[in-house]
C-alpha positions as CSV (number, residue, x, y, z in Angstrom):
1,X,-1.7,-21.0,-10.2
2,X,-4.5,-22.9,-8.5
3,X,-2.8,-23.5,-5.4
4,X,-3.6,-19.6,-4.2
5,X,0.1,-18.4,-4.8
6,X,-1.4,-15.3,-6.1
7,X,-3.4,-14.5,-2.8
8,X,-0.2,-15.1,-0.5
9,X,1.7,-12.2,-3.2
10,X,-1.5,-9.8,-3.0
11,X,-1.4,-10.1,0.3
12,X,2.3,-9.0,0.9
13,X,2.3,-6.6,-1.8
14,X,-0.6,-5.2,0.2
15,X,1.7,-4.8,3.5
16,X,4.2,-3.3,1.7
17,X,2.3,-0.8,0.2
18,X,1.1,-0.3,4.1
19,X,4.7,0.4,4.6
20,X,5.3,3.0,1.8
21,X,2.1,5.0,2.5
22,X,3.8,5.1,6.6
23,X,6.7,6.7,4.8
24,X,5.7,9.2,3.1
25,X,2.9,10.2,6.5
26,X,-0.1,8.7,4.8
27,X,-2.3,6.3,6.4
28,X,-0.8,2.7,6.6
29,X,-4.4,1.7,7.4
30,X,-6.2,2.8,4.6
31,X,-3.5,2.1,1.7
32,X,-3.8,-1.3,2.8
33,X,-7.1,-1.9,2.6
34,X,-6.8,0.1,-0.8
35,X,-4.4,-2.5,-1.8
36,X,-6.7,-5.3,-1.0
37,X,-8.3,-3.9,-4.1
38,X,-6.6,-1.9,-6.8
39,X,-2.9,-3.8,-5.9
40,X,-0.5,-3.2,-8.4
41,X,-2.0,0.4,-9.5
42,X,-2.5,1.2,-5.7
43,X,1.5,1.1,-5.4
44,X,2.0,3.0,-8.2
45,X,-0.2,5.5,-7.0
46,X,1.6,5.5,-3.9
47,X,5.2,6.2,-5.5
48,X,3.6,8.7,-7.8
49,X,2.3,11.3,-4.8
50,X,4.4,13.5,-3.0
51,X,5.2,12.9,1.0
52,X,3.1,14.8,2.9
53,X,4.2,17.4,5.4
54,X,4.4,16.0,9.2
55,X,1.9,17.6,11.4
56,X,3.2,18.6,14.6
57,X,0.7,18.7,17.7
């Protein structure tokens, strides 16, 4: 893959890790910059940890 096909599929799999953390009320922010990184293992760490409770203020 020299044509950078692999940074356009980090990068999504990136958002959508974004979008799983929102979901279970984890910072959409910071998974994705942990994505940016550890990818793959940072969405199975995602599916692996429980929601976290909602915090009403």
């Amino acid at each position: 893959m020299a044509d950078g096909g692999w940074v356009a599929g980090w990068g999504t799999l990136s958002l959508i890790n974004a979008g799983l953390a929102q979901a279970k009320n984890r910072s959409g922010f910071l998974w994705w910059l942990t994505s940016l990184f550890l990818g793959p293992l940072a969405t199975l760490l995602i599916v692996v940890l429980p929601k976290l409770d909602e915090v009403v203020e």
